[in-house]
C-alpha positions in Angstrom: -24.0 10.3 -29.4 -22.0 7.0 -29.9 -23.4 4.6 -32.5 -23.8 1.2 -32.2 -21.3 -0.1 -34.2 -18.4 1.3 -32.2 -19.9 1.0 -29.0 -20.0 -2.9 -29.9 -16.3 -2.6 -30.8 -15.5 -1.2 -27.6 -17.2 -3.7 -25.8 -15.0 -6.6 -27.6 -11.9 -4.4 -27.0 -12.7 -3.6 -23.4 -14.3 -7.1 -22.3 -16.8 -5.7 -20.8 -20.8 -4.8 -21.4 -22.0 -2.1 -23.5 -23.5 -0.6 -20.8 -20.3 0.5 -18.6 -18.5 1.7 -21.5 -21.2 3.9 -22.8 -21.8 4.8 -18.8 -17.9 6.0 -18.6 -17.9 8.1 -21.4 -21.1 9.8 -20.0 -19.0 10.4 -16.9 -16.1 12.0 -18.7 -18.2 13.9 -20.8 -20.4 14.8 -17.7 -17.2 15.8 -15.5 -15.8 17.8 -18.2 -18.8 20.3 -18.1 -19.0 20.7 -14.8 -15.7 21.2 -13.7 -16.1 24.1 -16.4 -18.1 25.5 -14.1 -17.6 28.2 -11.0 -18.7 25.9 -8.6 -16.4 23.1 -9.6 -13.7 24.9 -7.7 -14.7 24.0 -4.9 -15.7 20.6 -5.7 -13.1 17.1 -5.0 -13.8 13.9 -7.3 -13.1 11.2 -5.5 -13.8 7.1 -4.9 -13.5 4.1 -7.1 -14.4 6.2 -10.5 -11.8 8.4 -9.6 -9.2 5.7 -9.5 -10.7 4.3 -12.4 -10.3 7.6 -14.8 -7.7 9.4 -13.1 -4.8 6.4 -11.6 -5.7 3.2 -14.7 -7.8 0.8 -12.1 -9.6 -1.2 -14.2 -12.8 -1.5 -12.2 -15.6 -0.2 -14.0 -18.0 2.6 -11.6 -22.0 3.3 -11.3 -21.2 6.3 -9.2 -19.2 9.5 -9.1 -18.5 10.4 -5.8 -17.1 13.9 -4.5 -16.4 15.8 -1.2 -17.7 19.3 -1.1 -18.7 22.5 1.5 -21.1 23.8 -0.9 -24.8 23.9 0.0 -27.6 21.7 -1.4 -28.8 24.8 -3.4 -25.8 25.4 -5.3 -24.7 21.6 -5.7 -28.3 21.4 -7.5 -27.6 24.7 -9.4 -24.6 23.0 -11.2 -25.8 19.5 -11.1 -28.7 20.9 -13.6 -26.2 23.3 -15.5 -23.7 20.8 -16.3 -26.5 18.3 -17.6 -28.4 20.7 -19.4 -24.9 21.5 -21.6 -24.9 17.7 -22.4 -28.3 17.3 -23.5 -27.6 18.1 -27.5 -24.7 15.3 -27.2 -27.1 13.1 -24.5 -31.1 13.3 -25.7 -33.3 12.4 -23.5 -30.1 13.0 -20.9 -31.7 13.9 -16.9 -31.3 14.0 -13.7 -33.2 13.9 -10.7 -32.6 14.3 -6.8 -32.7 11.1 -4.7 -32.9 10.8 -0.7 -30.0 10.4 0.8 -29.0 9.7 4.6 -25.8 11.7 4.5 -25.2 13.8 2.4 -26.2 15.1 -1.5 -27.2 12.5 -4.1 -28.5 12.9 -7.8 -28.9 10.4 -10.7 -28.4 11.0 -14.0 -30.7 9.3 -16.6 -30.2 8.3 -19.9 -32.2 6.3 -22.5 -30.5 4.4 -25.2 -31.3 2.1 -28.1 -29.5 -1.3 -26.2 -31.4 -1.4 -23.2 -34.5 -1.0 -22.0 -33.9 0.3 -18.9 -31.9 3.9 -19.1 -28.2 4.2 -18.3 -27.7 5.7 -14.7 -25.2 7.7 -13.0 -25.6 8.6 -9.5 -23.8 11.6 -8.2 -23.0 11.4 -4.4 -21.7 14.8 -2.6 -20.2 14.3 0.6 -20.7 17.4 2.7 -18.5 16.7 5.5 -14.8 17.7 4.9 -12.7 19.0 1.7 -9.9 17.4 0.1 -6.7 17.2 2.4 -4.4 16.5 -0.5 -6.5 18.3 -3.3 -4.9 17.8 -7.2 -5.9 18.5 -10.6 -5.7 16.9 -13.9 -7.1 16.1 -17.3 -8.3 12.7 -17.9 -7.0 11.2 -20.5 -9.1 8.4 -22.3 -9.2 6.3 -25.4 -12.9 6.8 -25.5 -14.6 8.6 -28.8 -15.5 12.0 -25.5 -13.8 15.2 -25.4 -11.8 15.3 -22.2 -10.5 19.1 -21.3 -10.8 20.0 -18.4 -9.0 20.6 -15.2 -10.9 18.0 -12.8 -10.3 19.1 -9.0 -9.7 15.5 -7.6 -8.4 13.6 -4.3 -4.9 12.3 -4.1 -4.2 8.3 -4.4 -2.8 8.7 -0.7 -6.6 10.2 0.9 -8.6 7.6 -1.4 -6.4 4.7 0.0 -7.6 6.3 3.9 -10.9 6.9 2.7 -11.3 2.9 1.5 -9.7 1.8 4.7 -12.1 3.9 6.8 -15.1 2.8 4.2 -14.1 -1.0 4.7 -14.6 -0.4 8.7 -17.9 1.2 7.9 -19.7 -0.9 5.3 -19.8 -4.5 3.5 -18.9 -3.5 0.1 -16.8 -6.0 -2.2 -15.4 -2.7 -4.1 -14.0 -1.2 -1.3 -12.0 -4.2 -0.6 -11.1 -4.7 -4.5 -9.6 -0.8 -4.8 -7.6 -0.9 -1.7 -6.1 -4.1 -3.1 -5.5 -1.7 -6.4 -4.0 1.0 -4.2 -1.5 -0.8 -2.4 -0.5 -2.6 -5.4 0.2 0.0 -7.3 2.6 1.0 -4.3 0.5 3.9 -3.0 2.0 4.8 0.7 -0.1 3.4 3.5 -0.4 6.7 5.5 -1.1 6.3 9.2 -1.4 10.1 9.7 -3.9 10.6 6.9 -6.1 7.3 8.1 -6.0 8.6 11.4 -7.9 12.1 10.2 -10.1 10.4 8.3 -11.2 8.0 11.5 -11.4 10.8 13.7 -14.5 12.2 11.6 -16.2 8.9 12.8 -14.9 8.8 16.1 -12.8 5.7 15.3 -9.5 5.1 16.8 -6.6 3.6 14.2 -6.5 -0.1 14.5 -5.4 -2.3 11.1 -5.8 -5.4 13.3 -9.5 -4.9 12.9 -9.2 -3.5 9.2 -7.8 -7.5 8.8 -10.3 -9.1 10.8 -13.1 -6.8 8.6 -11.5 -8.2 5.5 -10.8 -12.0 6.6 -14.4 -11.9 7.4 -15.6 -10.5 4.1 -17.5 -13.2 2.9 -15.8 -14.1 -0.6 -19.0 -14.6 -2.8 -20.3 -11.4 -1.7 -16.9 -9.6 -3.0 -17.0 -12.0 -6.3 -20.9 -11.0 -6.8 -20.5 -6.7 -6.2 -17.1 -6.7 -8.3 -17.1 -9.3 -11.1 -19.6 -7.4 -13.3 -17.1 -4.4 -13.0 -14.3 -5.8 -14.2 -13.0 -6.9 -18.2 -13.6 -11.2 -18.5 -9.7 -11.1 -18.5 -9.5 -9.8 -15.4 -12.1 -11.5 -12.9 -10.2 -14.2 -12.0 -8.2 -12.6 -9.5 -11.0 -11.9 -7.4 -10.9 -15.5 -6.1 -7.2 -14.8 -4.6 -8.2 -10.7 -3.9 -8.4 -11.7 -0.3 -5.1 -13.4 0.7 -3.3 -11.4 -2.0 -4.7 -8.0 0.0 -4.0 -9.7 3.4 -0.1 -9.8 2.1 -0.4 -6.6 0.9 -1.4 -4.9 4.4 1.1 -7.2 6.3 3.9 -5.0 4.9 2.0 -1.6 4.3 0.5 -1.0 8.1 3.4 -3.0 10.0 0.7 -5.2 11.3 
């Protein structure tokens, strides 16, 4: 496991707490082993940690987040594999099953010497369609973790429909801060794709109330769920995120 020293120094380099760097290279270290696994076949990474360790957002991530069709049985099959493989690199690393209204969820916990309170991961599996646009790749990371492995994973374009269906469906300053990444980082607004992904909630295609959903969006609320996510450097664009998304979405949907 990581010693102090340089988890200190990658906190000064990064700008951000110890506690979401140590977090992301339990992430990579905990993808790694189980996309190793059988079952990671037929499992999609997804979600703001995806952009985060697969597309160079810069938003630090609680959660991993995937899309899968296999059961609850064999999601908690390689859930407990994969952490059991980390536990000589991770003591005292465990998870547990949570409650969840749709869908699978686990947490990983871990106990370190900073805190405390243990480092948490929590592991959402979305049972309700596969990857439209599956891809694979290796993440590559300046982090003292091995990083491997093929990791099955969602294309930029179905992340972008996911966020603009997820903005419609919840009040989540991260949603709003990743499509903002998205766009800016010129991924293609596609009107088919959303249109698939709003189907599966019986929601017709309308941007004009995407904008009004993101006018509303009450700008503390998007400062107080993202700013702790992001290096010092960068949090001061959240105060423009808004008007600098709006732009964004006035070219991208035609609106």
């Amino acid at each position: 496991m990581i010693n102090l020293i340089t988890l200190k120094e990658l906190s000064i380099k990064k700008q951000i707490d110890q506690s979401s760097v140590f977090r992301e290279i339990l992430q990579i270290a905990w993808l790694n082993q189980f996309y190793r696994l059988p079952a990671g076949r037929r499992v999609w990474f997804k979600g703001g940690t995806c952009l985060k360790l697969l597309y160079g957002s810069n938003r630090f991530s609680e959660d991993l987040d995937f899309n899968t069709k296999l059961t609850s049985r064999q999601i908690a099959a390689a859930v407990n594999l994969a952490t059991g493989k980390l536990q000589t690199d991770f003591p005292g690393l465990s998870v547990k099953p949570l409650k969840s209204i749709a869908g699978i969820a686990h947490k990983l916990y871990l106990p370190t010497e900073f805190s405390f309170q243990p480092l948490t991961v929590k592991l959402d599996f979305s049972l309700r369609e596969k990857a439209l646009l599956p891809e694979k790749q290796v993440i590559s990371t300046d982090l003292p973790v091995l990083s491997v492995t093929l990791i099955n994973h969602f294309n930029p374009r179905e992340i972008l429909a996911e966020k603009y269906r997820a903005i419609l469906k919840r009040k989540k300053g991260r949603d709003i801060y990743d499509l903002w990444f998205l766009l800016n980082q010129q991924v293609p607004f596609d009107e088919n794709l959303i249109r698939k992904k709003l189907r599966l909630y019986q929601e017709k295609y309308q941007p004009e109330k995407l904008i009004k959903r993101i006018v509303d969006f009450e700008e503390q609320i998007l400062i107080k769920d993202v700013n702790q996510f992001l290096p010092k450097t960068d949090r001061q664009i959240l105060s423009r995120l808004k008007p600098l998304l709006l732009q964004k979405l006035k070219y991208a949907a035609k609106t």
